[in-house]
FISEKOL-415003 format. One line per 3 residues: number of its first residue (from 1); for each residue x, y, z of C-alpha. Coordinates in nm, 4 decimals. Each point is the difference from the previous one (the first is absolute). Layout:
N
NUM	X,Y,Z ~ ...;
//
This chain:
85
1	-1.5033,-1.9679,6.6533 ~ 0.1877,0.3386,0.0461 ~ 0.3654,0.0335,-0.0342;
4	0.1718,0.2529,0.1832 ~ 0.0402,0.1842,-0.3908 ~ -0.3880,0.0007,-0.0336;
7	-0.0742,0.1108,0.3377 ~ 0.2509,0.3561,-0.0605 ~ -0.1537,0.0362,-0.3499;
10	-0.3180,0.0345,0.1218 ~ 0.0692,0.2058,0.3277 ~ 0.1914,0.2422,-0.2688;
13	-0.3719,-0.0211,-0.1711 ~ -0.1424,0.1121,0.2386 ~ 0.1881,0.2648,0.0851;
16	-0.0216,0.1437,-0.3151 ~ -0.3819,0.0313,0.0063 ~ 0.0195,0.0991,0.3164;
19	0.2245,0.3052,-0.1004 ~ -0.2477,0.0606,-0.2833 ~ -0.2890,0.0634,0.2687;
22	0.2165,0.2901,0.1687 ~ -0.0899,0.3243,-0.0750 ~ 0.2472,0.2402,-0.1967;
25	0.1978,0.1609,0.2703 ~ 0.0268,-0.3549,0.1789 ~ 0.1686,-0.1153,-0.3421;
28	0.2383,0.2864,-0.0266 ~ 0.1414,-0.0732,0.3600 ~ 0.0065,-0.3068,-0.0734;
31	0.2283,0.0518,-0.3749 ~ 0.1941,0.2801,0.2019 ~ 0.1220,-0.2998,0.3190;
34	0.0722,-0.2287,-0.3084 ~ 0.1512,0.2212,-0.2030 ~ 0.2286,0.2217,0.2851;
37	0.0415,-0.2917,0.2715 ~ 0.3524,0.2021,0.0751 ~ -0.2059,0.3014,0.0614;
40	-0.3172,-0.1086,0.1683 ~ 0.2600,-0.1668,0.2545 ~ 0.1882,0.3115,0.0742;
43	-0.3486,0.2346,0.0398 ~ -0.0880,0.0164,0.3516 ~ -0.3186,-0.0912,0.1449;
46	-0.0924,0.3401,-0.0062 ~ -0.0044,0.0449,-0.3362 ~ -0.1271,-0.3576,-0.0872;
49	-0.2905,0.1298,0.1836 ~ -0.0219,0.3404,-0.2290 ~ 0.0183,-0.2223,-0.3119;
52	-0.2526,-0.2475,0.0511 ~ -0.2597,0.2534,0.1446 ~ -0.3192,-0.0153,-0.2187;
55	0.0594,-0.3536,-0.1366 ~ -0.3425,-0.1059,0.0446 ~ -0.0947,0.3208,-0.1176;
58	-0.1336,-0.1665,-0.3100 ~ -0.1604,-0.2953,0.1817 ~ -0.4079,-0.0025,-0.1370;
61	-0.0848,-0.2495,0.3485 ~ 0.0898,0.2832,0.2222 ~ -0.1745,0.3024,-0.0153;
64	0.0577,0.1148,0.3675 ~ 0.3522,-0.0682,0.1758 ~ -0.1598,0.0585,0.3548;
67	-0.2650,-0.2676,-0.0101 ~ 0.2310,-0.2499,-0.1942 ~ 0.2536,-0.0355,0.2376;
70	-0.2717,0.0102,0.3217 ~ -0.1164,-0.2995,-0.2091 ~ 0.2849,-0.2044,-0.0070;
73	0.0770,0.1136,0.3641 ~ -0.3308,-0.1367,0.1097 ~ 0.1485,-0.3472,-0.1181;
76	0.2693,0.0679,0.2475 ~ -0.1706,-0.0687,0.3148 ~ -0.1481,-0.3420,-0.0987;
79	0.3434,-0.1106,-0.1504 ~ 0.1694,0.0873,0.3501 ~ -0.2401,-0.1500,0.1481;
82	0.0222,-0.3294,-0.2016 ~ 0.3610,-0.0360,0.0881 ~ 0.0023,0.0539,0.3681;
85	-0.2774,-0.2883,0.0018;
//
């Protein structure tokens, strides 16, 4: 059986491999919000914007932005559908 202790050591697991998996510009905005939480808070959403572009610029899965997102749109339409039964 898992106690409550067990169960947030292994989420905190699995975040950590899941950070590992990021590319290296998704791990440096990531250190930069941990490490300036004061700052990241004051930016605007402007500039949050300007900072994170190219994050999956590293990403090996995606070699063509267009037809990645027009594939996870196309998911879209049966998910709405799903919900309105």
């Amino acid at each position: 059986m898992h106690t409550a202790k067990s169960h947030e050591r292994d989420v905190f697991i699995d975040v950590i491999e899941k950070l590992r998996l990021l590319s290296s510009s998704q791990q440096r905005f990531i250190k930069e919000m941990i490490v300036q939480p004061e700052k990241t808070i004051a930016t605007s959403q402007k500039e949050l914007l300007k900072k994170s572009f190219g994050v999956w610029a590293d990403r090996k899965d995606i070699s063509n932005s267009l037809d990645y997102v027009y594939h996870i749109r196309a998911g879209w339409g049966t998910r709405l559908g799903r919900e309105k039964g």
